[in-house]
C-alpha positions in Angstrom: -28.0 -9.8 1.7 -25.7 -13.0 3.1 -22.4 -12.9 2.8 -20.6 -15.1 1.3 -17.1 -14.6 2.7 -15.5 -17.3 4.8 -15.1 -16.2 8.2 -10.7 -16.2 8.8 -10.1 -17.7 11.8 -6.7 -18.1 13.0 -5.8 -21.7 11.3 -7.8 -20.2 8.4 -4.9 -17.7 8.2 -2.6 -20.3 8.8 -3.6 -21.9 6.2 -3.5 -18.8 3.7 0.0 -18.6 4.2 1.0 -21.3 4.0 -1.1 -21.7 0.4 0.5 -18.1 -0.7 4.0 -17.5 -1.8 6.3 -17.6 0.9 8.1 -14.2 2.8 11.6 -14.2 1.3 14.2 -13.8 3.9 14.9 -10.3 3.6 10.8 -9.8 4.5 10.6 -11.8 7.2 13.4 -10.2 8.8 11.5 -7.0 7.9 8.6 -8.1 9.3 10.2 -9.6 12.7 12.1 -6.9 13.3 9.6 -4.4 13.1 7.3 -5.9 15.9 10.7 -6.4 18.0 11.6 -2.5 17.5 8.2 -1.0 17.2 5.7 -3.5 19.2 3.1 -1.1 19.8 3.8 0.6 16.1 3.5 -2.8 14.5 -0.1 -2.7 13.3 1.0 0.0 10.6 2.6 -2.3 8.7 1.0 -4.5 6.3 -0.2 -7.6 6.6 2.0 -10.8 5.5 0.0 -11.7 2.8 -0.4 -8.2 1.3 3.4 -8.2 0.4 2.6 -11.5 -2.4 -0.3 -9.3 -2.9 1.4 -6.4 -4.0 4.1 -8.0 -5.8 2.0 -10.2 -7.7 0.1 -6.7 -9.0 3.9 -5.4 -10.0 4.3 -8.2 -11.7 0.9 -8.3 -13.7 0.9 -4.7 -14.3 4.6 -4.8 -15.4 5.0 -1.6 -13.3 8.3 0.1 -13.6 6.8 3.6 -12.1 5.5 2.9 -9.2 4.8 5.3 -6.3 4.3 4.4 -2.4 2.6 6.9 0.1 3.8 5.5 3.5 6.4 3.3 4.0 6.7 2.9 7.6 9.8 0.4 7.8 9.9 -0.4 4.3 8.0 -4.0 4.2 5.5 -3.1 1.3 8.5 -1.0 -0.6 10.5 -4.6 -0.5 7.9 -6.2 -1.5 7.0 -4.2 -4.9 10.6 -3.5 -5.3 11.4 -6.8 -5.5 8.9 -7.6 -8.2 9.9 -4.6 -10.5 12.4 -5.0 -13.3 16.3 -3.6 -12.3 15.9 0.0 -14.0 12.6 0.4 -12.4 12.2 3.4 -9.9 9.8 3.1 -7.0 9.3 6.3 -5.2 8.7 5.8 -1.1 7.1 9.0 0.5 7.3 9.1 4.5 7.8 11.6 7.3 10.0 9.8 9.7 13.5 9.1 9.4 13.6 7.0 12.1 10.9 3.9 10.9 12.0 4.3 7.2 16.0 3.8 8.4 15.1 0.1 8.8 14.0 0.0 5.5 17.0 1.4 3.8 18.7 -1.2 5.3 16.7 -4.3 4.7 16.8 -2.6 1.0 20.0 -2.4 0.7 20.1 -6.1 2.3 17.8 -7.3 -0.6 19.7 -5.5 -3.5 17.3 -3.1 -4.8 18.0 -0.1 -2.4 18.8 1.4 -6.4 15.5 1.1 -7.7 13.8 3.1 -4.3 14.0 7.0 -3.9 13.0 7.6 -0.5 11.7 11.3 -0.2 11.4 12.2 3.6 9.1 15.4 3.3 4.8 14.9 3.8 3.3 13.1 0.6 1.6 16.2 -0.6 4.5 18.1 -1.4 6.4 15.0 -3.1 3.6 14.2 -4.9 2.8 17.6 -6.1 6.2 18.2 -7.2 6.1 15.2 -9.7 5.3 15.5 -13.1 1.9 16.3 -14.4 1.6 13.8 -17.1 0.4 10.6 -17.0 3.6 8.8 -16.1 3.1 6.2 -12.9 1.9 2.5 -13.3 1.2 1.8 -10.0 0.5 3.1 -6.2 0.4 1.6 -2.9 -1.7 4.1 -0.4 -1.1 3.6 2.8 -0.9 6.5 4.8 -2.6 8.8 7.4 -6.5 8.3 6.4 -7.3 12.0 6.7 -5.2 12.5 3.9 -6.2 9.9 1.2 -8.7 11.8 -0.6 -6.2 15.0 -1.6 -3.1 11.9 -1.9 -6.1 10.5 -4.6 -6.4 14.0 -6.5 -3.1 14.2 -6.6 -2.4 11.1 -8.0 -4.8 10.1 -10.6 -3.9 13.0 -12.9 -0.6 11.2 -13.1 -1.1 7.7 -13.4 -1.3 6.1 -16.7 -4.5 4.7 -18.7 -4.6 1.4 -17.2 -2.4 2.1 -14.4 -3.6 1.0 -10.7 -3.7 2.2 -6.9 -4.0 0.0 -4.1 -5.3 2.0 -1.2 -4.9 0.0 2.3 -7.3 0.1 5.4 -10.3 0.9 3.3 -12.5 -1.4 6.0 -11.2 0.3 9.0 -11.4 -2.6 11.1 -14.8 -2.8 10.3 -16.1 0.7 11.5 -16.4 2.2 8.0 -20.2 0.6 8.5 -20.8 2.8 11.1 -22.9 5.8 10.2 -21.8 7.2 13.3 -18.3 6.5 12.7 -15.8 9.5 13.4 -11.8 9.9 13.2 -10.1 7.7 10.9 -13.1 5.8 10.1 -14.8 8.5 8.9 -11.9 9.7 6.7 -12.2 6.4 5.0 -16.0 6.3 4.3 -15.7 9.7 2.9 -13.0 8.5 1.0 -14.6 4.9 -0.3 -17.9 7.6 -1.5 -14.9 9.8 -3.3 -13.7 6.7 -5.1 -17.5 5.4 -6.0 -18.2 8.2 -7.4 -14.9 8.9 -9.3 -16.1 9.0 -13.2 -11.5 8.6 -14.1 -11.6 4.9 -11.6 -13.0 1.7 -11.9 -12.7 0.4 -8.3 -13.2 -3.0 -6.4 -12.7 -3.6 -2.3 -11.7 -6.5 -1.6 -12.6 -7.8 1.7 -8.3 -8.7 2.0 -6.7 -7.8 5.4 -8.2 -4.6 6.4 -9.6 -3.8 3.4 -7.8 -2.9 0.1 -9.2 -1.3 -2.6 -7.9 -2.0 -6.0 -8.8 0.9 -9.0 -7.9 1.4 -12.6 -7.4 4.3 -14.4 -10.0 4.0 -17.7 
């Protein structure tokens, strides 16, 4: 079967950008300072066009619940924070106090360091202490791969009819094709078979950055 994707070459990207809404200050400095602080870290946080991306799905959702599971320095959490009406609550889980510290600042920058709860503890253990009703809108997944599949079970049973998660790396750079692959890539062809054949989702990859898979709760 051909593909019909258009290959992105560098002034393909270019040119993405430039067509997509522009980073706001406070997410460029985000962005800039995170490759100036953590240059070898760097690739953890999202790509530039997935912040948009992400707000734009706030927006059209009209998410007011929403739920990240890592936040690294905070680029995606501005970026949905941003986008969500003043009394909504966005919940940011992480393990390192260190990474997320830039984000409480560039937060607190932006104006909405009130609408994010930062819970330093590992995702299981926030998420499992939330309430078991349907109650989120929206979730941004984008955290240690071994992990997504119990992060999923988790959050499903809480997410509303209709509501979305957005689940990051879902290509693995491409090894996901591999039937051979191991590590990471592994844990997210196992988890791309868990969502498939998840009778609660309907799910779509979409062939953006490294992969992002967008699913809705029937």
């Amino acid at each position: 079967m051909e593909s019909k994707s258009t290959p992105i070459t560098p002034e393909m990207y270019e040119y993405v950008l430039a067509h997509n809404p522009p980073l706001n200050a406070a997410q460029r400095d985000i962005v800039e300072l995170t490759h100036q602080q953590f240059p070898e870290a760097a690739g953890m946080q999202s790509a530039e066009e997935q912040g948009p991306l992400l707000a734009f799905l706030v927006r059209l959702t009209g998410a007011r619940h929403v739920v990240e599971v890592g936040t690294f320095t905070g680029f995606s959490t501005l970026s949905m924070a941003q986008a969500m009406p003043a009394d909504g609550t966005l919940i940011a889980c992480d393990v390192s106090e260190e990474w997320t510290a830039y984000g409480r600042e560039s937060w607190a920058k932006a104006g909405v360091a009130d609408r994010i709860d930062l819970r330093i503890a590992p995702a299981l253990e926030t998420l499992r202490a939330m309430p078991d009703e349907p109650h989120i809108d929206l979730v941004y997944l984008d955290a240690d791969k071994g992990g997504y599949i119990a992060y999923w079970e988790e959050l499903v049973p809480r997410l509303r009819p209709g509501g979305l998660i957005v689940a990051d790396n879902v290509l693995y750079h491409g090894e996901v094709a591999d039937p051979a692959a191991t590590g990471n890539a592994l844990a997210i062809r196992a988890f791309n078979d868990h969502v498939l054949a998840d009778p609660r989702m309907e799910a779509v990859i979409l062939t953006v950055a490294d992969g992002v898979t967008l699913a809705r709760k029937r």
